[in-house]
PASEBA-1860 file (N, C-alpha, C; in nm, 3 decimals):
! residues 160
1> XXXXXXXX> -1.413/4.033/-13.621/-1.492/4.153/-13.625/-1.573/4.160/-13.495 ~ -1.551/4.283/-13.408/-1.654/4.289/-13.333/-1.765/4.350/-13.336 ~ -1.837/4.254/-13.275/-2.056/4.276/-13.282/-2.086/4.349/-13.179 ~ -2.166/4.436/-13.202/-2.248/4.497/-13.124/-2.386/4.554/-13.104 ~ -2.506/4.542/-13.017/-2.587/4.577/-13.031/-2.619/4.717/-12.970 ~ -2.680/4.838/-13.030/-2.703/4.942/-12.954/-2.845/4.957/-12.976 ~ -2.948/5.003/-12.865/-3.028/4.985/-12.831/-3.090/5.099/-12.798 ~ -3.225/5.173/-12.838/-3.236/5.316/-12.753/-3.368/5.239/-12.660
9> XXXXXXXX> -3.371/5.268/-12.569/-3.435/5.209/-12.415/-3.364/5.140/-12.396 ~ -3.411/5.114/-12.242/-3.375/4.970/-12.224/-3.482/4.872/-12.175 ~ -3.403/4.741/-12.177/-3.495/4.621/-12.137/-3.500/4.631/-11.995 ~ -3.616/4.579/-11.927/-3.604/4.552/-11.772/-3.599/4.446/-11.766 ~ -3.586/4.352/-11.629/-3.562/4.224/-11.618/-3.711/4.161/-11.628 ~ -3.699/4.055/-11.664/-3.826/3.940/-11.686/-3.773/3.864/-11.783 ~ -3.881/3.810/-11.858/-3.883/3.672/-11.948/-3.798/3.702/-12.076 ~ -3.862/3.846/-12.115/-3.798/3.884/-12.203/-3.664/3.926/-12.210
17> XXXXXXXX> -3.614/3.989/-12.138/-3.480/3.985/-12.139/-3.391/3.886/-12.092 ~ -3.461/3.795/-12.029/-3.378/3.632/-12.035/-3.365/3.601/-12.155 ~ -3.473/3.587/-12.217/-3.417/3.538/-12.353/-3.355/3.602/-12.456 ~ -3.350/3.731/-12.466/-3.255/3.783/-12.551/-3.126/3.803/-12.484 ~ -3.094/3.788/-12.350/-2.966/3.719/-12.300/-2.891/3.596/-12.328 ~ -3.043/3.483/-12.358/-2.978/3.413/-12.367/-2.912/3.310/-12.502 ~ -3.004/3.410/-12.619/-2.955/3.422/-12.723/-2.850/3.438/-12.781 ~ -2.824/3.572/-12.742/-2.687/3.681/-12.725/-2.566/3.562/-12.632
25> XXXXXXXX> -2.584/3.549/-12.572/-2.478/3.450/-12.500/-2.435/3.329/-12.623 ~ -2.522/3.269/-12.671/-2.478/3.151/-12.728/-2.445/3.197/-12.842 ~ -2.489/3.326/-12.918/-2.376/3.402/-12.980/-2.236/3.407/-12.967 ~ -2.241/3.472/-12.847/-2.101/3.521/-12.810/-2.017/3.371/-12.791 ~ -2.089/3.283/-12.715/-1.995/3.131/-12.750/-1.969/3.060/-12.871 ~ -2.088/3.061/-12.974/-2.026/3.027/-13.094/-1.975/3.107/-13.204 ~ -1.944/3.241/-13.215/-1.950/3.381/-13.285/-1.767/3.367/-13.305 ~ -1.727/3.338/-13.164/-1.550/3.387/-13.137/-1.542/3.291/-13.212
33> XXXXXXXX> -1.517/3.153/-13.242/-1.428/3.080/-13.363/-1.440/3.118/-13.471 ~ -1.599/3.216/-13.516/-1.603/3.258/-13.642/-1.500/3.367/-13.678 ~ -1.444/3.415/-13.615/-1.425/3.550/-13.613/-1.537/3.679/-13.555 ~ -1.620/3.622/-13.487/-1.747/3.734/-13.464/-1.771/3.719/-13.311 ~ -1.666/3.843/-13.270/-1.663/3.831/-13.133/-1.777/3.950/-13.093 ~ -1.866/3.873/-12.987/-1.991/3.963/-12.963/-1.921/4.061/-12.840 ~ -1.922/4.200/-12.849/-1.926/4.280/-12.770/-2.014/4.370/-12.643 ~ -2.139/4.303/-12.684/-2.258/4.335/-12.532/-2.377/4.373/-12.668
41> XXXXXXXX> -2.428/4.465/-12.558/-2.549/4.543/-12.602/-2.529/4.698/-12.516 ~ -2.533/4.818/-12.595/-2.527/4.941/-12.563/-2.659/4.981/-12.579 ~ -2.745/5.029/-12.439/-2.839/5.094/-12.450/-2.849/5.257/-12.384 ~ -2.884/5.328/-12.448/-2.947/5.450/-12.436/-3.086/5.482/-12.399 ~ -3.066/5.627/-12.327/-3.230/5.653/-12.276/-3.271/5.675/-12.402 ~ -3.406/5.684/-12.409/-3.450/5.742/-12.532/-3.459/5.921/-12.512 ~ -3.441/5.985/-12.617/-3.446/6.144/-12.627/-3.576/6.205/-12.528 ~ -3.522/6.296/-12.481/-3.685/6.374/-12.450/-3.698/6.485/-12.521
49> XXXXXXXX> -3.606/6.541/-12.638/-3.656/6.630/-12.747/-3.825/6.678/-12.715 ~ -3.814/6.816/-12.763/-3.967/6.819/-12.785/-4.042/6.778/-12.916 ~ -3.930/6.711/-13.046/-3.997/6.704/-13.137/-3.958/6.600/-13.222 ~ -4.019/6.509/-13.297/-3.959/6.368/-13.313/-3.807/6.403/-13.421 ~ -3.795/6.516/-13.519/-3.684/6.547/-13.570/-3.535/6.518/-13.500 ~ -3.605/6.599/-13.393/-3.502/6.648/-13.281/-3.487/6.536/-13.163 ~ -3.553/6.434/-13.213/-3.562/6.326/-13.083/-3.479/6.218/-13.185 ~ -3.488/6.184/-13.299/-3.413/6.093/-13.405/-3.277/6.077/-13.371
57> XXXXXXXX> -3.239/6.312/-13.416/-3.162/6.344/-13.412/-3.027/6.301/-13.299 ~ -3.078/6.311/-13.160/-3.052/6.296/-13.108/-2.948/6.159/-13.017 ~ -3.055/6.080/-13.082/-3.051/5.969/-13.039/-2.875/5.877/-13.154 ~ -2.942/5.945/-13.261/-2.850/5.939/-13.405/-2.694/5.935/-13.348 ~ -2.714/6.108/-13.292/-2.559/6.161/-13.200/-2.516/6.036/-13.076 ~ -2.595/6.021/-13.078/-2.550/5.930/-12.936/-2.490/5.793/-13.019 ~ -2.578/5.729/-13.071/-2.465/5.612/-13.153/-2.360/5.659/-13.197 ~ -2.373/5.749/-13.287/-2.240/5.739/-13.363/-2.116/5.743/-13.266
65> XXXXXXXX> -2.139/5.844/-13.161/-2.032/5.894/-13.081/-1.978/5.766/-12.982 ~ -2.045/5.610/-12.994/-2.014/5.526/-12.985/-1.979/5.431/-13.080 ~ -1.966/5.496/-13.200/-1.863/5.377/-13.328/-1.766/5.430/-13.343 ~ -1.659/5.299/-13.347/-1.514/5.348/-13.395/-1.542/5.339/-13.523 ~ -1.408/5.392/-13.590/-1.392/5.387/-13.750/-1.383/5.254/-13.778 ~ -1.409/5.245/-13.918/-1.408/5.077/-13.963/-1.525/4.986/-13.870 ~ -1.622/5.060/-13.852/-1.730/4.977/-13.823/-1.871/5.020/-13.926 ~ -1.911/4.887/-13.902/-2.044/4.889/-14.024/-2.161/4.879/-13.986
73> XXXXXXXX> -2.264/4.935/-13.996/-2.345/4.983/-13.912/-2.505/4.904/-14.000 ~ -2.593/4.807/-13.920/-2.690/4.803/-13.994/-2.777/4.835/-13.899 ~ -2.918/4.920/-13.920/-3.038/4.950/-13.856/-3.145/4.880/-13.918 ~ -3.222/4.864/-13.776/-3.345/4.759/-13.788/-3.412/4.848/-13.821 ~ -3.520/4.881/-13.977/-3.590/4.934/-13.960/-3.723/4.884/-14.043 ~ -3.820/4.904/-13.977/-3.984/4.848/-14.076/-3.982/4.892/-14.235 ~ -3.884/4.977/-14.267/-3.898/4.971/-14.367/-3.813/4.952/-14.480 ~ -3.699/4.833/-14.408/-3.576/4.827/-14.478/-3.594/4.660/-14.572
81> XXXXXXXX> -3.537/4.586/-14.598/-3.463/4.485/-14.679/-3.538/4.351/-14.559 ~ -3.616/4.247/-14.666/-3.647/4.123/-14.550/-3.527/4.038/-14.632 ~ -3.430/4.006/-14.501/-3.365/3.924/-14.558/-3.417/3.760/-14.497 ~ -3.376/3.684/-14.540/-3.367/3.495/-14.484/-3.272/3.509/-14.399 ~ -3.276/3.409/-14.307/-3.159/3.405/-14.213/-2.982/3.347/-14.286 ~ -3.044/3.287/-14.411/-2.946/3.304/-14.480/-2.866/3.355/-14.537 ~ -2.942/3.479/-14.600/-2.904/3.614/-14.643/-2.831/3.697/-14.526 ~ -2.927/3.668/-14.410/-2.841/3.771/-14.302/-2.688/3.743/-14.275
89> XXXXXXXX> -2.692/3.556/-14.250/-2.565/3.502/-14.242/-2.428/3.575/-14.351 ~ -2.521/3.555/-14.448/-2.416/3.598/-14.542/-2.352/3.718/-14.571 ~ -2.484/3.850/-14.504/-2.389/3.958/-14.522/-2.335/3.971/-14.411 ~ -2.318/3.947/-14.273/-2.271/3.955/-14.183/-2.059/3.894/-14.175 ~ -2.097/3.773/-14.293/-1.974/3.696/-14.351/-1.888/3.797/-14.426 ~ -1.942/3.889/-14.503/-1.946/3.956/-14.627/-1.851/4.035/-14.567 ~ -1.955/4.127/-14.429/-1.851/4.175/-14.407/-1.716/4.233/-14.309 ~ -1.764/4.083/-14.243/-1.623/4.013/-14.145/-1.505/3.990/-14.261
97> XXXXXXXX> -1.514/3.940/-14.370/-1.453/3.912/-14.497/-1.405/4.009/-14.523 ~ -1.466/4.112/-14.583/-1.403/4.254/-14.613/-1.342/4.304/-14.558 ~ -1.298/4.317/-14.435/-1.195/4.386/-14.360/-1.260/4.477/-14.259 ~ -1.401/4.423/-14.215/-1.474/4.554/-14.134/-1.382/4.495/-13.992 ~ -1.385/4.599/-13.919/-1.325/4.576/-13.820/-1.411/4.585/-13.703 ~ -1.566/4.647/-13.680/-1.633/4.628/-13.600/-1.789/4.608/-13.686 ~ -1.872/4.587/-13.641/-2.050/4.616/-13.711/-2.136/4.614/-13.558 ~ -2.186/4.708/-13.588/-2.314/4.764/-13.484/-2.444/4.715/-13.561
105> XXXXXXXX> -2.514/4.682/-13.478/-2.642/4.646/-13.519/-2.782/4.782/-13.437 ~ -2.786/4.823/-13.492/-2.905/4.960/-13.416/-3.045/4.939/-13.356 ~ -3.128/4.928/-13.288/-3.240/4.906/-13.259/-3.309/5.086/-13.254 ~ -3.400/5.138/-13.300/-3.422/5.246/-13.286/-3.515/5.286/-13.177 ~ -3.554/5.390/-13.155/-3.639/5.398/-13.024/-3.780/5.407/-13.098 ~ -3.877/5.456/-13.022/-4.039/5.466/-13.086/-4.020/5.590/-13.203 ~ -3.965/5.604/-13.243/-4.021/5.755/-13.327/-3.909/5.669/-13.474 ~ -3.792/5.619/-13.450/-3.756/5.496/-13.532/-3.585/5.580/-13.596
113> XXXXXXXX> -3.538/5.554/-13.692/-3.423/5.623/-13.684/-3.379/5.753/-13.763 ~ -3.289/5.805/-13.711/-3.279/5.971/-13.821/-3.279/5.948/-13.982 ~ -3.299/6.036/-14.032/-3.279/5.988/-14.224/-3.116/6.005/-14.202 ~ -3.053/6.052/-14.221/-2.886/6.082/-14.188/-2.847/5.982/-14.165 ~ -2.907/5.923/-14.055/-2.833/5.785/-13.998/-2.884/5.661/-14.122 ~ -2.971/5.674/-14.141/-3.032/5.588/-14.245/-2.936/5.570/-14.395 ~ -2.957/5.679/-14.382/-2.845/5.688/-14.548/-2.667/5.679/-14.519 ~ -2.660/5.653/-14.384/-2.498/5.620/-14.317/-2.471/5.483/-14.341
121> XXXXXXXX> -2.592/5.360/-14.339/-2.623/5.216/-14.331/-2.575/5.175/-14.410 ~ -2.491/5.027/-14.390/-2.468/4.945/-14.488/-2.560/4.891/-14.506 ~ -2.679/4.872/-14.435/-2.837/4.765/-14.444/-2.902/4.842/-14.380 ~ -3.021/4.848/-14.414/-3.173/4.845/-14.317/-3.202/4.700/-14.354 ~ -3.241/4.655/-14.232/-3.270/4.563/-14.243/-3.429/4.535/-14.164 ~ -3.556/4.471/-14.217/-3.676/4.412/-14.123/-3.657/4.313/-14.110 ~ -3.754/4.298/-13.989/-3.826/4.178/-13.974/-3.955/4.176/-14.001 ~ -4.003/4.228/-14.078/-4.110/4.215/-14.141/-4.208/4.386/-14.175
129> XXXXXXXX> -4.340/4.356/-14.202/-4.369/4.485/-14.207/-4.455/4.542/-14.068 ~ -4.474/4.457/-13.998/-4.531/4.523/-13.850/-4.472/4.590/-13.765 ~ -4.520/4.632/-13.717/-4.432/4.710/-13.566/-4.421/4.594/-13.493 ~ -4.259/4.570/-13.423/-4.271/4.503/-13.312/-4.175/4.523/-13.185 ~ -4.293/4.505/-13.049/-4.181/4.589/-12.954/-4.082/4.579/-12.961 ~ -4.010/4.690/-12.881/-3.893/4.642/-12.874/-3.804/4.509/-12.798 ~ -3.894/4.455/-12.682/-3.860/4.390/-12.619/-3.835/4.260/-12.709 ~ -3.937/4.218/-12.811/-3.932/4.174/-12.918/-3.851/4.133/-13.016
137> XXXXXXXX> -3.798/4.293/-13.038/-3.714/4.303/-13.141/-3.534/4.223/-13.091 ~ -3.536/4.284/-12.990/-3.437/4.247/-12.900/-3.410/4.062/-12.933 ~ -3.547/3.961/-12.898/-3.507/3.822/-12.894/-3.524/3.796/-13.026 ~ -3.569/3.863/-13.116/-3.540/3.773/-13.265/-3.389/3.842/-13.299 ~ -3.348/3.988/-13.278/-3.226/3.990/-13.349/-3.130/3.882/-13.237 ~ -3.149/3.864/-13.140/-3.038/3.730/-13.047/-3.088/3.629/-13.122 ~ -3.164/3.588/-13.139/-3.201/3.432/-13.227/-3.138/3.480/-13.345 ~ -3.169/3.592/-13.404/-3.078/3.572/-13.573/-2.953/3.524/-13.558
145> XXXXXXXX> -2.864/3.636/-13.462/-2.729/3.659/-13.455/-2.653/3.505/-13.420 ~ -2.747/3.407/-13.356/-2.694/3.338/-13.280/-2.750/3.199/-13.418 ~ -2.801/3.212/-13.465/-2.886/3.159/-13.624/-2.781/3.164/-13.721 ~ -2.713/3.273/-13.740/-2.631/3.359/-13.822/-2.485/3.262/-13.827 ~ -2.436/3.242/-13.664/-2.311/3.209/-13.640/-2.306/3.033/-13.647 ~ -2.457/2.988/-13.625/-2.491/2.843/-13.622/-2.476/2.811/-13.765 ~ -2.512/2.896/-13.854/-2.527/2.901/-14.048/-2.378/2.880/-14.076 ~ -2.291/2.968/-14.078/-2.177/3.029/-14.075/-2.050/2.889/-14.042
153> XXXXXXXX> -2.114/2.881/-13.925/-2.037/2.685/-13.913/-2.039/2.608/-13.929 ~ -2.203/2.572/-14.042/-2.280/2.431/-14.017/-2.301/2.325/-13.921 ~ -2.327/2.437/-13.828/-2.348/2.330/-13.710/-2.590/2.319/-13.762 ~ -2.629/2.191/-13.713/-2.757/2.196/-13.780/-2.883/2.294/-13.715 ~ -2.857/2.358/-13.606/-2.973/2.482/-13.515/-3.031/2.450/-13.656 ~ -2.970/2.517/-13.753/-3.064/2.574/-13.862/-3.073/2.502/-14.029 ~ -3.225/2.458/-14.029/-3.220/2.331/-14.114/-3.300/2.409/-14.217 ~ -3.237/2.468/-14.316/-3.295/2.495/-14.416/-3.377/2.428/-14.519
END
């Protein structure tokens, strides 16, 4: 199954995007024996709409028009599902298992994601109930993903 992250901004270079590079990397090296071949990170400008409807909206159009069919789509959102990194492992297994043939992972921009797109989701998924930047958001979902594929093999990263 291929992974992907889509992103509305983007990161600039510094600390922070080293490390959610370098997360994402040790993904992508231990991910392919799983079957979970990481495909990058797709970022978008964010909308300049004049109105956050129309700025969601927008942004909404722009992912989709980057998923193929047979992909499964989960969005990060503050107000979705706290899973364990176990739980995440597992639906991510769930649904490499099932026959998905790609899964996008969404990061939303500041105004957060369309309802449309929301109710499109196989998951919302948090990380908790705070706001956190995006730059942020970026190195914990590379630590999950790369958490996820460490779970997935029993290799020990992750000592429950």
């Amino acid at each position: 199954m291929k992974v992907w992250v889509h992103a509305v901004g983007r990161m600039k270079a510094g600390p922070e995007k080293e490390l959610a590079d370098r997360y994402l990397d040790r993904f992508s090296k231990s991910g392919g024996p799983l079957g979970l071949d990481f495909s990058g990170v797709t970022e978008i400008a964010e909308s300049r709409a004049q109105n956050v409807d129309e700025r969601r909206r927008e942004e909404a159009d722009r992912l989709r028009a980057q998923m193929a069919s047979g992909t499964a789509l989960i969005l990060l959102d503050e107000r979705g599902k706290n899973f364990s990194s176990q739980q995440f492992a597992d639906k991510i297994a769930s649904l490499r298992d099932g026959g998905q043939r790609g899964l996008m992972i969404a990061i939303g921009g500041p105004d957060g994601h369309d309802e449309a797109l929301r109710n499109e989701a196989q998951l919302l998924l948090s990380f908790g109930a705070a706001t956190w930047p995006h730059q942020m958001v970026r190195i914990m979902l590379g630590e999950q993903l790369y958490r996820a594929a460490t779970i997935l093999s029993g290799h020990p990263y992750h000592r429950a």
